[in-house]
Backbone as CSV, one residue per row, in Angstrom:
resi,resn,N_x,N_y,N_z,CA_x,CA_y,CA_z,C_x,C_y,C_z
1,UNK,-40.592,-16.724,10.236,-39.223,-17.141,10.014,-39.083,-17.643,8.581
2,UNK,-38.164,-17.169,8.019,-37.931,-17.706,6.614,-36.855,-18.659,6.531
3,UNK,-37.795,-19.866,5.225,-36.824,-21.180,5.366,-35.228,-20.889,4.920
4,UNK,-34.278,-21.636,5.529,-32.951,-21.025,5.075,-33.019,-22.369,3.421
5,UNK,-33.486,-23.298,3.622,-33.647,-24.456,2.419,-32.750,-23.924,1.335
6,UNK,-33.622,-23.003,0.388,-33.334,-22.750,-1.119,-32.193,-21.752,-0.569
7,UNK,-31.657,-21.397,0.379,-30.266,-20.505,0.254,-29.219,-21.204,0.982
8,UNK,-29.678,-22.121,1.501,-28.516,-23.390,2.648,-27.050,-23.161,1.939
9,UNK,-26.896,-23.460,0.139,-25.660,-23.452,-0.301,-25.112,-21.803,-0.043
10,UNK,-25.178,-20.955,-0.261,-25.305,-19.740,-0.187,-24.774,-19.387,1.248
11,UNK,-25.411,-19.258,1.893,-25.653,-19.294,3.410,-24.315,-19.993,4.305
12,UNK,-24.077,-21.147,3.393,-22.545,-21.613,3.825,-21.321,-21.529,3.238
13,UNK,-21.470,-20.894,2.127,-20.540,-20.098,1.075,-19.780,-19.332,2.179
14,UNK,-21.057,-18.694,2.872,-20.862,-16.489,3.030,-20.477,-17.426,4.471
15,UNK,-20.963,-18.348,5.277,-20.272,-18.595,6.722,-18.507,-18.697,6.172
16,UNK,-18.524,-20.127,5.302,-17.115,-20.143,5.118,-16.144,-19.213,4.755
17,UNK,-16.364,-18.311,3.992,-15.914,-17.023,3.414,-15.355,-16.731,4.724
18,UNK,-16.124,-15.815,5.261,-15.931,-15.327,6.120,-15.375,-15.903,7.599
19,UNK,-15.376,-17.647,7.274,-14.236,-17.982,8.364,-13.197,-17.983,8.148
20,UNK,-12.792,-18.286,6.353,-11.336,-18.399,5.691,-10.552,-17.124,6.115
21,UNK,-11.394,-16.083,5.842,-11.075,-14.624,6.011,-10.318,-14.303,7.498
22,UNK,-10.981,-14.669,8.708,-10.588,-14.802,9.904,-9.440,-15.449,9.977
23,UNK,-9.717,-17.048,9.775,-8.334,-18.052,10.204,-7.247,-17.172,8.862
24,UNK,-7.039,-17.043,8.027,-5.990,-16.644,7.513,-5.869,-15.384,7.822
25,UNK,-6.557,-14.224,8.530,-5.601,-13.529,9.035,-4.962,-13.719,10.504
26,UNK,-5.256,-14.456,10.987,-5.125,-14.964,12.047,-3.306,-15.861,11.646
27,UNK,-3.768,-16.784,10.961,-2.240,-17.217,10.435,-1.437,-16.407,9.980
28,UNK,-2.068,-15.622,8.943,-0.863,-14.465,8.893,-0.187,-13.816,10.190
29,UNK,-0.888,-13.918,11.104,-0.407,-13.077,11.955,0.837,-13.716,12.863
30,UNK,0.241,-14.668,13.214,1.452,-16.171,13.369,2.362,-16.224,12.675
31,UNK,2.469,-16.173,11.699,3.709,-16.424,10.718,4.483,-15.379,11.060
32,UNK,3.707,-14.205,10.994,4.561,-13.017,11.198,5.385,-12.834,12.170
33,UNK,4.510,-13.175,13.548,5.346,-13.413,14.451,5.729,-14.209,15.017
34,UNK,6.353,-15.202,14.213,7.221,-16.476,14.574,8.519,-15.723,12.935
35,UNK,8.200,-15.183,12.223,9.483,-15.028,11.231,9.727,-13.424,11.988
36,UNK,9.212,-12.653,12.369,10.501,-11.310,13.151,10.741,-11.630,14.138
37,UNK,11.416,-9.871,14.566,12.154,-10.403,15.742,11.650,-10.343,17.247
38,UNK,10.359,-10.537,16.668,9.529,-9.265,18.002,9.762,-10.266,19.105
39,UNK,9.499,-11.667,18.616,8.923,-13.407,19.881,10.487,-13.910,19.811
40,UNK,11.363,-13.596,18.732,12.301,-14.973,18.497,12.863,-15.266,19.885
41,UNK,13.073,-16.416,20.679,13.857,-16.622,21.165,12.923,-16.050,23.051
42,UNK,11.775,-15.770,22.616,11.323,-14.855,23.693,10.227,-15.564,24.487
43,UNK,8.792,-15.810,22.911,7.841,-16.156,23.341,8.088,-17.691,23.184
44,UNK,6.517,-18.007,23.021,5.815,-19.669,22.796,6.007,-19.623,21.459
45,UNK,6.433,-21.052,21.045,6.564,-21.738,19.884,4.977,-22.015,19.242
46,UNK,4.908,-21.131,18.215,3.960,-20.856,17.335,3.668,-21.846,16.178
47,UNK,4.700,-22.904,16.271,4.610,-23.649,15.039,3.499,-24.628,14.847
48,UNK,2.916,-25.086,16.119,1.866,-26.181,15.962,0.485,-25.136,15.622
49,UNK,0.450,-24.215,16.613,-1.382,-23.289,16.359,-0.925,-22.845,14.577
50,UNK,-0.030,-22.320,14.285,0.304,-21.895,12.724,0.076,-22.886,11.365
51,UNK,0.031,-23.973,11.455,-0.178,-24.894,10.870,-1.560,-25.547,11.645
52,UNK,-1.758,-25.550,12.207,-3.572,-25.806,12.446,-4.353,-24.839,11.909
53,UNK,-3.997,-23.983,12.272,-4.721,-22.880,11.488,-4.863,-22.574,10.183
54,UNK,-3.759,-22.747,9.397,-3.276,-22.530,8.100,-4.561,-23.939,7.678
55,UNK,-4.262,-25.251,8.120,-5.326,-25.862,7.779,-6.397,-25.813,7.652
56,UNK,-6.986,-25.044,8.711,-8.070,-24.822,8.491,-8.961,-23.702,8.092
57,UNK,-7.546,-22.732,7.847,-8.040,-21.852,6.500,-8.509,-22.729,5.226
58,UNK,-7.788,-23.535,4.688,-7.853,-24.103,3.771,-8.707,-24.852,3.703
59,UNK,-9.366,-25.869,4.552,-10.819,-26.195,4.526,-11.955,-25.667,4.396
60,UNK,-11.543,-23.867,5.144,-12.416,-23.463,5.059,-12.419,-22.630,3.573
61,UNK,-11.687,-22.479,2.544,-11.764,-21.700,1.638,-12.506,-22.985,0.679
62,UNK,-12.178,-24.210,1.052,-12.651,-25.035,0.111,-14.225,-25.322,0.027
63,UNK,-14.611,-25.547,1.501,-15.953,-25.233,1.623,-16.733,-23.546,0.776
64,UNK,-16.106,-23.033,1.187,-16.362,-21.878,0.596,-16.653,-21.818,-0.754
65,UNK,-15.767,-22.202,-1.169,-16.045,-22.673,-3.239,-16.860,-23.569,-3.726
66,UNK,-16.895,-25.166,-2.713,-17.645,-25.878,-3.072,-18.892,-25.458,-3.148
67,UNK,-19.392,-25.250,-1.973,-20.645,-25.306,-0.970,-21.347,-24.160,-2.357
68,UNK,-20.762,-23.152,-3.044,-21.503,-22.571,-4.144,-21.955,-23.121,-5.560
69,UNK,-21.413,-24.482,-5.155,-21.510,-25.343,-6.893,-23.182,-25.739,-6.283
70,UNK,-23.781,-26.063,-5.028,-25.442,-25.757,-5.097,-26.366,-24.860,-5.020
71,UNK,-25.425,-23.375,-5.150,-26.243,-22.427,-4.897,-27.472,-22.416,-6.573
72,UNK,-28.380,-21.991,-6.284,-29.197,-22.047,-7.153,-29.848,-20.391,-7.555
73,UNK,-28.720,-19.808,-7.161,-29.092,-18.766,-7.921,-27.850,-18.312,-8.933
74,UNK,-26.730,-18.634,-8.470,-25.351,-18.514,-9.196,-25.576,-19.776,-10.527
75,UNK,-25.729,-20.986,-9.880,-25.579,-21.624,-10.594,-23.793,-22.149,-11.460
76,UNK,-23.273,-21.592,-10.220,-21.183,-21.863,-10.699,-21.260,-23.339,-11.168
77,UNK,-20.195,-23.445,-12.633,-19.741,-24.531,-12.851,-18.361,-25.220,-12.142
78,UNK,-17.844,-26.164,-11.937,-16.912,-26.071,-11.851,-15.495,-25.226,-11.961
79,UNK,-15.256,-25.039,-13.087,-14.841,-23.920,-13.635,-14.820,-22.457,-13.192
80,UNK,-16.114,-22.083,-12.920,-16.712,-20.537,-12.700,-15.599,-20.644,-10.982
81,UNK,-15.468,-22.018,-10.582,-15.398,-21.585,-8.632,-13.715,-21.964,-8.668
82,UNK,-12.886,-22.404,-9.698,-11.682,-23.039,-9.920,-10.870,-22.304,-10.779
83,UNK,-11.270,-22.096,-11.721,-10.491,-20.621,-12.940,-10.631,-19.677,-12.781
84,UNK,-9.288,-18.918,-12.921,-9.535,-17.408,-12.866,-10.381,-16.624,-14.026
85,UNK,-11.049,-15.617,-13.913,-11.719,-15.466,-15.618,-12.925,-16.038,-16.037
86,UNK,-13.393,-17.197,-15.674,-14.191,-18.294,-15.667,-15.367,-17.704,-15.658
87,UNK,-15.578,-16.916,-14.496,-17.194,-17.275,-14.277,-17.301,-15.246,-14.588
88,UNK,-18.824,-14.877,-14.933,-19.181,-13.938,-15.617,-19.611,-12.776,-14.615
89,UNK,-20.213,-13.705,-13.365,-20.292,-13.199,-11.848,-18.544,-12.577,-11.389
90,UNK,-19.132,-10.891,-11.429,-17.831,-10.142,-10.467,-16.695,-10.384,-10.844
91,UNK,-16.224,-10.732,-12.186,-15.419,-11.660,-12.837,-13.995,-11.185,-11.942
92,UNK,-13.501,-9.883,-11.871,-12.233,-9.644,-11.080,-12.090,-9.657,-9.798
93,UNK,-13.669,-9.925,-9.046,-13.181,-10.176,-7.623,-13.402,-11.423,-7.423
94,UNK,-14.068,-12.449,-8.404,-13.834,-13.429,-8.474,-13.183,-14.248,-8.961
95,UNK,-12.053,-13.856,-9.829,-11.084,-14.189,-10.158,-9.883,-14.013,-9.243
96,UNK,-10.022,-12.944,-8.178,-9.013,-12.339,-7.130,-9.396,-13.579,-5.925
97,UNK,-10.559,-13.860,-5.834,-10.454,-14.840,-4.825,-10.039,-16.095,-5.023
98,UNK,-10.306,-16.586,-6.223,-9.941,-17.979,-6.828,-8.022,-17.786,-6.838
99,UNK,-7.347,-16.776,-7.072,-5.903,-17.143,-6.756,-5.916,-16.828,-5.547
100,UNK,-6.299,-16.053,-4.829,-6.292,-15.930,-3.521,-5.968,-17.641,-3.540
101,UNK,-7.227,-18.182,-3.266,-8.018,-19.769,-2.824,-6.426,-20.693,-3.144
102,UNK,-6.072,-21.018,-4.484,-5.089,-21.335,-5.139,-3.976,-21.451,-4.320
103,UNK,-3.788,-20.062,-4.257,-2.197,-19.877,-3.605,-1.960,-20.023,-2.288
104,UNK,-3.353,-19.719,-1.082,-3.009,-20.094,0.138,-2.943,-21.306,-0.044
105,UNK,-3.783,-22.820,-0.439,-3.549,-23.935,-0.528,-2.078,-24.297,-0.808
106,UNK,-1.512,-23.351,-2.060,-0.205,-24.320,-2.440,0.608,-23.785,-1.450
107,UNK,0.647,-22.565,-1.000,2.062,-22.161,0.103,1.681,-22.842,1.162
108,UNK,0.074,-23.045,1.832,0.190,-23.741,2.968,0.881,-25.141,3.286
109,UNK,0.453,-25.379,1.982,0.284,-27.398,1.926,2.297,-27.219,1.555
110,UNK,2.679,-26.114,0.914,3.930,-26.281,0.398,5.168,-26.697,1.857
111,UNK,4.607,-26.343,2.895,5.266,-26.883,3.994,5.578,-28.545,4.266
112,UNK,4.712,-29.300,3.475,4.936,-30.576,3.892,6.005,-30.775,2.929
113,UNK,6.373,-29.818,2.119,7.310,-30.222,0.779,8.399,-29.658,0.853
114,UNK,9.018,-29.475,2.266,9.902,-28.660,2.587,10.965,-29.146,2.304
115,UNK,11.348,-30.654,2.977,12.686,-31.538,2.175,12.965,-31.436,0.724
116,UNK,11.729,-31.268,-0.183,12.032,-31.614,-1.230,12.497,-29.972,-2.169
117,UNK,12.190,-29.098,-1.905,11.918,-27.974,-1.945,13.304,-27.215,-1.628
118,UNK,13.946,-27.439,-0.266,14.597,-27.085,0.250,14.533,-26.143,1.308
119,UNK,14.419,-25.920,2.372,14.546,-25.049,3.343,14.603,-23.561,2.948
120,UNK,15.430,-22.758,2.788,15.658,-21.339,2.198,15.023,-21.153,1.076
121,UNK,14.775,-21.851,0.129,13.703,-21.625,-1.192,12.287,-21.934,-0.608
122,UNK,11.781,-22.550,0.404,10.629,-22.580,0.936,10.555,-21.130,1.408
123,UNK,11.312,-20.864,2.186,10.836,-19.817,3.150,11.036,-18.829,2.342
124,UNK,11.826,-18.488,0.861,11.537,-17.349,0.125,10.049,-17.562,-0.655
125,UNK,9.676,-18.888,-0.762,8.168,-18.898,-1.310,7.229,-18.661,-0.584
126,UNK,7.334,-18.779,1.031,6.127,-18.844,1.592,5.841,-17.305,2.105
127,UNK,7.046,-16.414,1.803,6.980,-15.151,2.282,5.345,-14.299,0.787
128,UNK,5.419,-15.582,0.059,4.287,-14.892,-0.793,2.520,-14.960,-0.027
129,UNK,2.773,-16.134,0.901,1.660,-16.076,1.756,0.721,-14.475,2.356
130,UNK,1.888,-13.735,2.058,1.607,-12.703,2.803,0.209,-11.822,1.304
131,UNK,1.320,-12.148,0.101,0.611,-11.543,-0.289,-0.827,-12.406,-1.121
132,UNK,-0.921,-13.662,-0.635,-2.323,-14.511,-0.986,-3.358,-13.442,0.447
133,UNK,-2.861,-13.784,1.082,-3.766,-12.973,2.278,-4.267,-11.625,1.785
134,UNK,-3.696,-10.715,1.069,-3.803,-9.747,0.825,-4.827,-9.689,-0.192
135,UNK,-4.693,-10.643,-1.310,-5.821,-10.832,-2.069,-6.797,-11.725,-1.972
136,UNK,-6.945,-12.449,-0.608,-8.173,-13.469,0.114,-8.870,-11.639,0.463
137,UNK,-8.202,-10.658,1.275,-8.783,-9.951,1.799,-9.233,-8.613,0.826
138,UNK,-8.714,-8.957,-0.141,-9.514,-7.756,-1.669,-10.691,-8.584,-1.915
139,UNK,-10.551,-9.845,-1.940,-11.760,-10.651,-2.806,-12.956,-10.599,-1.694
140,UNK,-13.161,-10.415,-0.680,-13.933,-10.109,0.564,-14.426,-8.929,0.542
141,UNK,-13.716,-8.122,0.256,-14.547,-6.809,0.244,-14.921,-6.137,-0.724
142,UNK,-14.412,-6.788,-1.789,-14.985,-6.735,-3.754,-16.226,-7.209,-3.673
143,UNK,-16.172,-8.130,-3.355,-17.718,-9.100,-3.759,-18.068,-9.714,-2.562
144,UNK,-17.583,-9.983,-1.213,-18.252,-10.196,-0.387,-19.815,-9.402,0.139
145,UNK,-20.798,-10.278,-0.020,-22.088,-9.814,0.844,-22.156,-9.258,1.784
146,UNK,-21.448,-9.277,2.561,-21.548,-8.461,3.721,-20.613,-7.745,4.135
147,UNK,-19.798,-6.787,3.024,-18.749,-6.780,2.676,-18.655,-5.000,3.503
148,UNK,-19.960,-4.452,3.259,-20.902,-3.512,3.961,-21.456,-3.358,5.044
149,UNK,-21.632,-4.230,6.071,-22.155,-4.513,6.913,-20.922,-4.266,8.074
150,UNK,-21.383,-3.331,9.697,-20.767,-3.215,10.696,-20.132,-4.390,10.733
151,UNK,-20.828,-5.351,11.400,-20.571,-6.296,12.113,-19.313,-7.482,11.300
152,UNK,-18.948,-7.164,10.127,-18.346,-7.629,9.200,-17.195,-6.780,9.448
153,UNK,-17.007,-5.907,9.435,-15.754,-4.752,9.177,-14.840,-5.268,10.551
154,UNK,-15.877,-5.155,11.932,-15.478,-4.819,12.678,-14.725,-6.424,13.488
155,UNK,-15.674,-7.379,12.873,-14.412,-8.963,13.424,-13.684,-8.841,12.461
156,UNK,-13.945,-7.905,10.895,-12.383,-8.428,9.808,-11.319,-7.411,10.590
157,UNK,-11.590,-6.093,11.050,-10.790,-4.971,11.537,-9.769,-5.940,12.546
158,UNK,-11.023,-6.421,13.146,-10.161,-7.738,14.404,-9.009,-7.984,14.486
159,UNK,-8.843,-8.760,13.307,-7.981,-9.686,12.858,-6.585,-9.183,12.188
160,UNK,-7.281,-8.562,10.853,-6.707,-8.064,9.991,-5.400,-6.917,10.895
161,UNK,-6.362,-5.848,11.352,-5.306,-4.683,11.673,-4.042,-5.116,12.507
162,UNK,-4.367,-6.056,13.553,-3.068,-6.889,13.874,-1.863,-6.975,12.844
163,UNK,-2.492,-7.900,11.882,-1.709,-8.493,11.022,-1.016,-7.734,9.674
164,UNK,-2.089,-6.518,9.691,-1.177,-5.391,8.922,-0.097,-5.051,9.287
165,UNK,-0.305,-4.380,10.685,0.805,-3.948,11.168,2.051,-4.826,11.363
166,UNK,1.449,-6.063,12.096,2.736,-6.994,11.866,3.387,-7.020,10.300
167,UNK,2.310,-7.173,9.332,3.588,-7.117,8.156,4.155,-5.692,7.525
168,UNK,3.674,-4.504,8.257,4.197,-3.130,8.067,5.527,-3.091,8.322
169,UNK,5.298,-3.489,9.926,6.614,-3.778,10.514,7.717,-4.911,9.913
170,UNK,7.416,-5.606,9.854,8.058,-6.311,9.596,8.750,-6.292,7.668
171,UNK,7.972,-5.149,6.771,8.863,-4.659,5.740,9.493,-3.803,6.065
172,UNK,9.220,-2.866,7.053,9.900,-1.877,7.189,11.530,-2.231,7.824
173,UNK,11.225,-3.146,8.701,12.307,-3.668,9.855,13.616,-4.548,8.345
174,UNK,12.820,-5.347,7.795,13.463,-5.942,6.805,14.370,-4.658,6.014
175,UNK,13.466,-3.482,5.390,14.188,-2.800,4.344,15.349,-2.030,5.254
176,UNK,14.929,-1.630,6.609,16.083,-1.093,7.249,16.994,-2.210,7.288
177,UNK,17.465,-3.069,7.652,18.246,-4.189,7.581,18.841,-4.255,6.358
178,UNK,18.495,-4.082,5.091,19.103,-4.262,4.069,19.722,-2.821,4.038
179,UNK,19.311,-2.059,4.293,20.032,-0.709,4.467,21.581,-1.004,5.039
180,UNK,21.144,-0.976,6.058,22.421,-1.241,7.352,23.337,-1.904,6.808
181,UNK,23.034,-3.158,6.396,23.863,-4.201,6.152,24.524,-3.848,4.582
182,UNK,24.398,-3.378,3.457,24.514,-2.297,2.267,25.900,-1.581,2.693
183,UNK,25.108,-0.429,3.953,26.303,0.679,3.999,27.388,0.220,5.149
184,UNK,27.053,-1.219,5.843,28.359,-1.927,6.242,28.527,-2.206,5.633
185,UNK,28.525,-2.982,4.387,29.467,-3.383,3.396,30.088,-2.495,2.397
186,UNK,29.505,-1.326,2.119,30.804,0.239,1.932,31.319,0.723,2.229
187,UNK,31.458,0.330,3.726,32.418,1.745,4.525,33.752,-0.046,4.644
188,UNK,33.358,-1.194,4.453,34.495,-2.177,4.923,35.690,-2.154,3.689
């Protein structure tokens, strides 16, 4: 058996990674369906698991960054795990994960700032969530370790393909709507 010791930081990088990866598509998927029309008014109120979750994406992306400031083979500065550009390691998929990291934090956390913010300008900002997810899930398969690996594809396939489709649908459903609503307002 080989000691996990000299890779422990490492080792909990690639766990957290790969839980951030899960819980945020998992929230994405929540969001999605609590903002169309598939649940409104239908299903269970999504708002408490959506915000637990969203949290603990965010713990887990933080672990994720930290937990590499002891890896001892990277050797990340501060900097290298916080700036985009920064570090010399994979520089664009590690720069893709660091706004990834960035932006789910500020849209998640941007919910507690909703009074101040305003209601309708929140919810046109948080519709960018969709696309932090999108680049949490480039920076995973750029430079993720196991990025190759079955058993990786097939819990991200999990998650993810849900949540594609929910936001397929849900541009598509949107751009028809702006359609509709367009050529009612030409024929009035």
């Amino acid at each position: 058996m080989t000691d996990p010791g000299p890779h422990i930081f490492w080792i909990t990088s690639r766990a957290a990674g790969t839980a951030a990866l899960l819980l945020a598509s998992v929230t994405a998927a929540l969001g999605l369906l609590m903002s169309g029309r598939m649940l409104r008014g239908r299903g269970p109120d999504l708002r408490a698991a959506h915000e637990a979750v969203s949290l603990a994406t965010i713990v887990a992306i933080v672990v994720h960054g930290v937990s590499l400031l002891g890896d001892h083979y990277l050797h990340p500065s501060l900097a290298d795990i916080s700036v985009p550009l920064a570090s010399s390691y994979k520089t664009f998929w590690t720069s893709t994960g660091i706004v990834a990291g960035w932006a789910t934090a500020a849209l998640g956390l941007s919910f507690y700032a909703r009074k101040w913010i305003g209601q309708q300008r929140w919810r046109k900002l948080h519709r960018l969530a969709a696309v932090a997810w999108l680049l949490g899930l480039l920076h995973s398969l750029g430079e993720g370790t196991d990025a190759g690996q079955l058993w990786f594809l097939a819990a991200t396939g999990i998650v993810v393909l849900p949540a594609i489709w929910l936001l397929a649908t849900r541009l598509t459903t949107g751009t028809q709507l702006r359609a509709q609503t367009a050529g009612a307002g030409e024929r009035s």
